[in-house]
N, C-alpha and C positions, 0 to 999 in steps of 0.2 A: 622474675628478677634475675641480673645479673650481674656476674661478680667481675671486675676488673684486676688484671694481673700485669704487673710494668716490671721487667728485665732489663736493667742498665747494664750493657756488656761493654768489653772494650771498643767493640766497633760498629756498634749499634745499638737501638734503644729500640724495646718491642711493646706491645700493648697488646692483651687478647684479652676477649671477653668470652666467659663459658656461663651455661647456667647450674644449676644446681645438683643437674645429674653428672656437669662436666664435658657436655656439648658444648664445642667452643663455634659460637655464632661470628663470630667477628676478628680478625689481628691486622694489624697494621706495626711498621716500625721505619726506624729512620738510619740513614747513616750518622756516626758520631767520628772524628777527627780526634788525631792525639798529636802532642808537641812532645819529639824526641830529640833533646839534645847534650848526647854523651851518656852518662846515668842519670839524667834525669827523663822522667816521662806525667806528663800533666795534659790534664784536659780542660774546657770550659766549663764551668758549672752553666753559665749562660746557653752554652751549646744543650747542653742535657733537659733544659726547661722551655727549651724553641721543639725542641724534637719532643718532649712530652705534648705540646699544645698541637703539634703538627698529627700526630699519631691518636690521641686522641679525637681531635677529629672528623679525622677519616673512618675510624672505627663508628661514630656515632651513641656517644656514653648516655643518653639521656633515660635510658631503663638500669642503670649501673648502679646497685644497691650499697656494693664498700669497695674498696682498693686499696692493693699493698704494693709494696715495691719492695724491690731488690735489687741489690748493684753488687760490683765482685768485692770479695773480701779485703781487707787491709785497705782499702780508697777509702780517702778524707780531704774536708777542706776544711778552712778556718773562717767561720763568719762574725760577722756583731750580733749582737741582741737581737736587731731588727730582721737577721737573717742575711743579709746581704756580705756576698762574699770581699774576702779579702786577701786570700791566696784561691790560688788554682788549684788542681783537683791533685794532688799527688795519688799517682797511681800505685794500683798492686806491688809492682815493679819495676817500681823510682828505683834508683841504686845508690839515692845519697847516705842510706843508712843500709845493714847487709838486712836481707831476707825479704817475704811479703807483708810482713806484721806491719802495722801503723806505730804502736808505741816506738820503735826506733825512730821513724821517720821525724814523730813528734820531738823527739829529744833532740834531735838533728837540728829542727827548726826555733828550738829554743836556745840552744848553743850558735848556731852557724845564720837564722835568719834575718832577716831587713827588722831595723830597730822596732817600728811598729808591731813586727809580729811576737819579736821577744818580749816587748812591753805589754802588746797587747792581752796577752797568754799570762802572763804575770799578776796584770790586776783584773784580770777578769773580764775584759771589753771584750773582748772574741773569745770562741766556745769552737768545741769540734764538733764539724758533722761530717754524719758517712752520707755516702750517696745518695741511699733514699730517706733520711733523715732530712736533706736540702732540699730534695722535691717535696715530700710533705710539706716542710716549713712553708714554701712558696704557694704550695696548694691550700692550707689553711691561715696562712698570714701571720702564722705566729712558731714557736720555737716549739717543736714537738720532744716527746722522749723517744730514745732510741732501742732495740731491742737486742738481747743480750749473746746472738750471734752475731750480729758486726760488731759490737763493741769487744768480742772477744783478743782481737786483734789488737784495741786500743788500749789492753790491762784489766778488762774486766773479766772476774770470775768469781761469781758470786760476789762479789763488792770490786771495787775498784783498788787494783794494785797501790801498796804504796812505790811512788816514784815521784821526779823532779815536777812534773806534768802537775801544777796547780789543780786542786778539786774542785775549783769555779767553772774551770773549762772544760772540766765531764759532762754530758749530758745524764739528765736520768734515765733509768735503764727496767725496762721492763720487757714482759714475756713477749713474744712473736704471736700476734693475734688480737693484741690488747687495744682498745679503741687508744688513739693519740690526738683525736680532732675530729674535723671536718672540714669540708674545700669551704674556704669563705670564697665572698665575692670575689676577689682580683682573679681567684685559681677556677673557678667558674667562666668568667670571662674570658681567660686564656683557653679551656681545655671543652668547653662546651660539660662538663660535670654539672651537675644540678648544686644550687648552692646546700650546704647541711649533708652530701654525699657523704658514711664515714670512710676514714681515714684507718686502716688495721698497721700496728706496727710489724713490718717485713721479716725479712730475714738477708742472709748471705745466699749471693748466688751457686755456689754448692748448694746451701741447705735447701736452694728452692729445688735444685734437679733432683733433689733425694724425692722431695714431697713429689714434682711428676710422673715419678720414678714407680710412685707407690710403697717406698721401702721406711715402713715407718713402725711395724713391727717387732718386738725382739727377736732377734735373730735374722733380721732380714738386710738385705745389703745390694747398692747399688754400685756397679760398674761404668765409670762414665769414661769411654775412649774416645780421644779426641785429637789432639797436636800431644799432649802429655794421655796419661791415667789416673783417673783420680777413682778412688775405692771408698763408700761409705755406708754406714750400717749402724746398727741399732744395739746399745748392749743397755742391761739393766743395772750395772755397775761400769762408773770407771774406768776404763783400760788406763794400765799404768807402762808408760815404754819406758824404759833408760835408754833409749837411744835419740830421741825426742823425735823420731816419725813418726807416727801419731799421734795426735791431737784430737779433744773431745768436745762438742759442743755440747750445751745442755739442749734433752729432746722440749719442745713444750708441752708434752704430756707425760712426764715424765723420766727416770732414764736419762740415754747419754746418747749424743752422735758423733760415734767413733770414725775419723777418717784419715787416709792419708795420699799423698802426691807423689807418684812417680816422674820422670824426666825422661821415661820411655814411653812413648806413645805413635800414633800414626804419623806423626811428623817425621820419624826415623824412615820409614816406607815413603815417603813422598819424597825427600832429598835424594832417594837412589833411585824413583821411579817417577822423577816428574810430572813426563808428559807419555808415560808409557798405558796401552790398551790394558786398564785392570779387569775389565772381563774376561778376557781373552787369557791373562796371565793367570789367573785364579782356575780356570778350567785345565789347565796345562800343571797348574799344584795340586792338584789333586792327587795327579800319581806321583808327588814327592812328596810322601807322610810317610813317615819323618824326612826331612832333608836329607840332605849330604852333608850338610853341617849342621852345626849349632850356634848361635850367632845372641848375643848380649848386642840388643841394637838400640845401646846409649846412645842421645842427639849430644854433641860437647862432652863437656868434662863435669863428674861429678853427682850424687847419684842424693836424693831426701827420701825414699820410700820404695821396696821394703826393708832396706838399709841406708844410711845415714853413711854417705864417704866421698867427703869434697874430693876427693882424688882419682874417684872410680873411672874407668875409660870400658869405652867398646869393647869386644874381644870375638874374633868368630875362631872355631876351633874343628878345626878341618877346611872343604873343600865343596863349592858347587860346581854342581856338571853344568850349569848354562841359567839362565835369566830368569825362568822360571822356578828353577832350585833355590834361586837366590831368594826369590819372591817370595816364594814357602816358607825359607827358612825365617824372613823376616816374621813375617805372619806369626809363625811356630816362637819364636823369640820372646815378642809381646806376651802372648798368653802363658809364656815360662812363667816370665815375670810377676802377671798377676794371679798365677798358679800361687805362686812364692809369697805374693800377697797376702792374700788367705791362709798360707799357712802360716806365718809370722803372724796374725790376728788370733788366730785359734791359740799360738801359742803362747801369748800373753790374756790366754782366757777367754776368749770372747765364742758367741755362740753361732756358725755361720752357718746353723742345718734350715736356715728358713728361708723364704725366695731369693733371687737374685736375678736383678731385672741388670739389663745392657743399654744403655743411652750415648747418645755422643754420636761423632759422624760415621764414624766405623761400622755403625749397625745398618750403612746404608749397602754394605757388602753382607749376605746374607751366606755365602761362604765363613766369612770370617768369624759370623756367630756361632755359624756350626761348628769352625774348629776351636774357637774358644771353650764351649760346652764339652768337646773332646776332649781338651785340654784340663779341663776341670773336672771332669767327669759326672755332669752335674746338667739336669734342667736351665735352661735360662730364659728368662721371661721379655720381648720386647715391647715397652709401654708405647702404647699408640699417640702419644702426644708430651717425648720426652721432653718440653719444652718449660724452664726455669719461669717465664712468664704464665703458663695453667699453674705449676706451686704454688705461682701469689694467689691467681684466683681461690686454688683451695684454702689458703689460710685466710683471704676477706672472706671467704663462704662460712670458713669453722668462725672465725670470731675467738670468742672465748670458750667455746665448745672444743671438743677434742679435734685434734687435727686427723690421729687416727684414723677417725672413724667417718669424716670427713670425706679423708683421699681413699678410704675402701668405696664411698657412693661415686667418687668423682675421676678417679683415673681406672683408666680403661687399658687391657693387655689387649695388643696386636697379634701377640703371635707368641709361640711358645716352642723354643729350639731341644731336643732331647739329643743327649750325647750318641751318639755311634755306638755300638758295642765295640769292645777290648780297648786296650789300652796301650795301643800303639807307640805314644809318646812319653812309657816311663821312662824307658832307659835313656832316652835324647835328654829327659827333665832333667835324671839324675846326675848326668854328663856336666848340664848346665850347672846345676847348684852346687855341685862338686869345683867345679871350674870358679863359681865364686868365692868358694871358703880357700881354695888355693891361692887366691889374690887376697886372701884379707878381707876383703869386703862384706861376709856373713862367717858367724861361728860355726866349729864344725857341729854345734849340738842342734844349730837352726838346719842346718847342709841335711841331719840324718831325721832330723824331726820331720822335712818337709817331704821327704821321699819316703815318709810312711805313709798306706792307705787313710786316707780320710774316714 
């Protein structure tokens, strides 16, 4: 039997099929289109359900025993009863309300949108769905419930916020893994799915690259560098921030999934090295450990994680001897950052002595894993199939069984990075977080916390 796994990203839609052990037999995926105009950004639900049928397939699903999906966090649309949409897809990061949360965007739409939609939200004609919320409905013909990591976005926590947002147009909300349906006819017809194939309620795309990730443990935590950094991990209480950078999904076995989003990421390296030879430059950084500088390689203005400071900017603090210097210290920069990450996590309690696996495009420089594990001083695991699309599969495979125990049969480690001896890069760390608490941006109590040994 095989379990089918669907990743709705911003600019693609994937489908892979693994079996049981997590041998992934099959993926296919599609390109998806988005409409940006000024702060808004919207997609086709139509689009997302041609590229489902196209993607499946080419995969060929007819030994496909369940399926989940996942789409990015805070995307929603508005449909009727019958599932048929009635706005577009408002994306992660629409701009008509601030942040990636959905509830604002909603309240936007009940204050600022087209009479039908005010009304409709009002008396109850139109309901919200999040992304894979809309592909099920279409897959089984009928209105499914949603599970309680996308709806986190939309007010729920543990019940549904009070707020303007009518309780008619909540979906219900249950755990990630929970059967929601089955492909009726019409989503059989479209997807070649066998009809009665079940339907597992998904999750957010984070929570699927955790599950790929393998990091579902307490104490275990994934690193996903990409264009930004996104850090997440497993606590068996809570984490509580007053600074609201972190944020906690509930695990479905359990527990919490503690995570947060930085605004420094690989993208900062890409805008000063577009089209530059990174093999070539990375072999040349090696004999700059540590740089000649130290470099905070903010992308804009303005910083969510490991601190919270719409005003934060760039800062490099010294001097590079040449292109390669610069390279390093970019490199060297990022891993400050999510040095600093981890420590800001420990220090609102949480436990990060257990694996810590690296995902995202960045692991495709094997340099840059090494100096990260340098930089951390710490083991780091690369899962052989970091891909958000195997997490669904694992969660149609768990069901309602432990997810756990699930992705320990189902995800598989590639490789295994061990730090360097010494620690080369205290003093450049200390430099750095020193250099943040001088600007405001972090306390001097975080600044001397995180330049203690681990």
């Amino acid at each position: 039997m095989l379990f089918a796994g669907v990743d709705v990203g911003t600019q693609s839609l994937r489908v892979l099929l693994a079996d049981e052990h997590g041998t992934v037999v099959a993926r296919a995926g599609r390109p998806l289109t988005s409409r940006r105009t000024g702060g808004r950004h919207e997609q086709d639900p139509a689009e997302w359900w041609a590229a489902l049928g196209a993607a499946f397939r080419e995969v060929g699903p007819d030994r496909v025993g369940a399926v989940a999906i996942c789409g990015t966090s805070g995307t929603f649309l508005l449909a009727d009863r019958s599932g048929t949409p009635h706005t577009p897809a408002l994306m992660y990061d629409d701009t008509r309300a601030t942040g990636t949360w959905a509830l604002p965007k909603l309240r936007w739409l009940l204050r600022h949108g087209p009479d039908e939609v005010r009304t409709g939200l009002a008396d109850g004609r139109l309901v919200v769905r999040h992304c894979g919320d809309h592909l099920a409905d279409r897959l089984s013909g009928e209105l499914v419930a949603t599970d309680w990591t996308s709806a986190l976005k939309t007010g729920y926590d543990d019940g549904w916020a009070a707020s303007e947002v009518p309780a008619a147009a909540l979906p219900e909300v249950v755990r990630p893994g929970t059967l929601i349906g089955t492909v009726g006819p019409a989503g059989a017809a479209h997807t070649g799915l066998p009809v009665g194939t079940p339907l597992r309620a998904g999750l957010t795309d984070g929570c699927a690259a955790q599950v790929a990730a393998g990091a579902l443990a307490p104490g275990s935590w994934n690193s996903v560098l990409g264009t930004t950094l996104v850090v997440k991990g497993v606590t068996t209480t809570r984490l509580a921030d007053p600074s609201g950078g972190v944020y906690s999904h509930r695990h479905p076995d359990g527990g919490w999934l503690p995570g947060g989003a930085s605004n420094v990421g690989a993208a900062a390296v890409d805008d000063r090295f577009p089209d530059a030879d990174r093999a070539g430059l990375e072999l040349k950084a090696v004999k700059h450990e540590p740089a000649g500088a130290v470099v905070y390689p903010l992308r804009g203005r303005g910083e969510r994680f490991p601190f919270v400071r719409p005003d934060a900017e760039a800062f490099t603090l010294g001097e590079f001897s040449g292109p390669a210097d610069h390279y390093a210290g970019l490199l060297q920069g990022v891993a400050y950052v999510e040095r600093l990450c981890y420590a800001h996590l420990r220090r609102l309690g949480a436990d990060t002595t257990g694996s810590l696996a690296l995902t995202g495009g960045a692991t495709r420089s094997r340099y840059w894993s090494q100096l990260r594990a340098d930089v951390l001083g710490r083991p780091v695991l690369i899962p052989a199939t970091p891909e958000p699309a195997l997490g669904m599969a694992v969660v149609a495979a768990a069901g309602d069984g432990g997810l756990t125990e699930t992705a320990a049969r189902m995800v598989r480690t590639a490789d295994i990075v061990a730090p360097r001896p010494g620690d080369r890069f205290a003093k450049p760390f200390a430099r750095f977080v020193d250099a943040l608490a001088a600007r405001g941006y972090v306390d001097e109590a975080l600044a001397a916390y995180a330049k203690e040994p681990e």
